[in-house]
N, C-alpha and C positions, 0 to 999 in steps of 0.2 A: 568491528565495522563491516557491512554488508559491501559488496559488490557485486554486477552484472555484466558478465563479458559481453554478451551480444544481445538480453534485452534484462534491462533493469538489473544488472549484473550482478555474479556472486561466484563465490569460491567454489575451485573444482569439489571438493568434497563436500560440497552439499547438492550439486548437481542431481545426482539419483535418484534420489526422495523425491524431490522436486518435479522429474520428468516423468515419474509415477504422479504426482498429481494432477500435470500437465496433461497427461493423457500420450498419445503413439503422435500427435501430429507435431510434427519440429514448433518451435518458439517462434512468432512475430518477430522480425527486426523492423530498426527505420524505417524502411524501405515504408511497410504498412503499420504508420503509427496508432491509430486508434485498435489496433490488432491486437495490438504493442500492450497497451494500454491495460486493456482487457486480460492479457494474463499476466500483468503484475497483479490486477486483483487476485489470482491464484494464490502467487506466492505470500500475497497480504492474508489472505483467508488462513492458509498454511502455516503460516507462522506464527501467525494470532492461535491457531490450535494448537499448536505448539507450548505455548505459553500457557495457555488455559489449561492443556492437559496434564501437565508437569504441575502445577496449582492445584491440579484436583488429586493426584496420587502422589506428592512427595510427602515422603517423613518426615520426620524431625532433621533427618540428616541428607541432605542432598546428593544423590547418587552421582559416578561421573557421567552418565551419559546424561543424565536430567542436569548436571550445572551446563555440559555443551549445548544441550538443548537450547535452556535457558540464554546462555553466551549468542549463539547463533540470531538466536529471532531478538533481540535484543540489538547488534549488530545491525540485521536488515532493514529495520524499524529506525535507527538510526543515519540510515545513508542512502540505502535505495529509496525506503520510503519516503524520505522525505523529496528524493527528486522527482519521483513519480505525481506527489501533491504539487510540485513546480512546472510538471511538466503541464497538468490539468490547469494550473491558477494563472500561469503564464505564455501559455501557448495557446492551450485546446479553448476555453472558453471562452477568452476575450475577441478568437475570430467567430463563433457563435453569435458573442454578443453585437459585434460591429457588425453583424447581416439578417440583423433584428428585423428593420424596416422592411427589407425585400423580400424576408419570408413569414408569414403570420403562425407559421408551425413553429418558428426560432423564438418570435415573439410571446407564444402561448407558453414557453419552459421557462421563461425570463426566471420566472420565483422559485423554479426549481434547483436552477444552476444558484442562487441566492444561499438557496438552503444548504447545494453541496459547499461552497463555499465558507457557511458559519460550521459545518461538519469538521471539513477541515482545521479550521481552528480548536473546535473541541477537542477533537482526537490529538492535537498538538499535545494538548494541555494536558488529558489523561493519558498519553505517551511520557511527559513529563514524570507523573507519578511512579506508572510501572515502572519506568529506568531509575526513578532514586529507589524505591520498595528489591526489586531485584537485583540492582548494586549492591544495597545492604544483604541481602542474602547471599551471596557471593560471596561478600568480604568476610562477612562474621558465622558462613555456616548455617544461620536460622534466622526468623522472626519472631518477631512478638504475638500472640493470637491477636490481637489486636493489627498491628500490620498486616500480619495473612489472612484477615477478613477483608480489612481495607483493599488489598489485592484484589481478591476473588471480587468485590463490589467492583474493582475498575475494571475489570478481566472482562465483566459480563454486560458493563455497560459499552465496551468496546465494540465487543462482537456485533450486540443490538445496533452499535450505530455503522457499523461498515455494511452490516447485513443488508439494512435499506439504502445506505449508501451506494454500494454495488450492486444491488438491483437497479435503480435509478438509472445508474451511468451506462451499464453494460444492455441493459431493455429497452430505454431512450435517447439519454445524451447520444452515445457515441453512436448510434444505426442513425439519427437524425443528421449527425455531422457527418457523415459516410453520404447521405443523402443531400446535404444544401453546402458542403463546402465544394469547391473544385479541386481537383487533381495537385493544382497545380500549391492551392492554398495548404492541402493536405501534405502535400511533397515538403512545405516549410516547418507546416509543425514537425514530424520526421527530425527532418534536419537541425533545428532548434534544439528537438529529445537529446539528437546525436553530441551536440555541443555540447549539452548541461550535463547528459551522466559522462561523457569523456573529460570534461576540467573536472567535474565534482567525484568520478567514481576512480579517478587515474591513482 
């Protein structure tokens, strides 16, 4: 199970990877939640290649750094990401949606947030897969060629759909709500983030 101390949390030993993907500039906290936001897409990117890439070079026999691998994003995908999809379904878009009328630029995304919304669910469901498909490899050491194809199909349909996912939210959504929510509305979502990963990531 994944965890994020200070944003979208996770265990000290995976920290270092991570901050090389992050880049030199520190992590978003609450404080700036659409920031926030923006680089759990990192660690989603990150660990979805994670996944994929241990897919594309494991043998027959699962190495121990490729079952951590594996274990690891498996974990994240598990806990953080899915508070990161609550934080978006339950915070960030329904104040978007409730300030429709007052701004026509909020109202023009309507079918955009729609679609991240049915994303979400999709990815639910092909998360569903990769966690039964890579349990069984864990447990039993290997797959069936048959399973490890079915993998790689949901591996690649994942990617394709976070890839326009996260373009979406990080190029429109979130600089739109940076731009027509107020401070003070932004300061709640924050605060709301802070609730749901502290009871759900404790």
């Amino acid at each position: 199970m994944f965890t994020w101390k200070t944003t979208c949390s996770f265990p000290e030993h995976w920290r270092g990877d991570l901050m090389i993907q992050l880049g030199a500039r520190p992590a978003a906290g609450f404080d700036d939640p659409l920031r926030m936001l923006s680089d759990c897409h990192r660690r989603i990117e990150w660990f979805l290649g994670s996944l994929y890439n241990v897919d594309q070079v494991a043998g027959e026999t699962l190495t121990p750094a490729e079952r951590q691998a594996l274990e690891s994003a498996l974990g994240y995908f598990a806990t953080s990401g899915v508070v990161h999809t609550q934080d978006e379904d339950e915070s960030l878009f329904p104040r978007l949606r409730s300030c429709a009328d007052d701004h026509p630029c909020v109202h023009a995304v309507l079918e955009t947030l729609e679609r991240l919304d049915l994303d979400h669910q999709l990815a639910h469901e092909e998360h569903k897969v990769v966690e039964r498909l890579i349990q069984t490899w864990l447990r039993d050491g290997m797959l069936t060629p048959d399973s490890r194809e079915n993998l790689k199909l949901v591996l690649e349909s994942l990617r394709e759909r976070y890839r326009g996912h996260i373009e979406l939210e990080d190029s429109v959504v979130f600089p739109l709500a940076r731009t027509v929510l107020s401070a003070t509305v932004i300061e709640t979502v924050g605060k709301e983030m802070r609730q749901r990963h502290t009871s759900y990531l404790r």
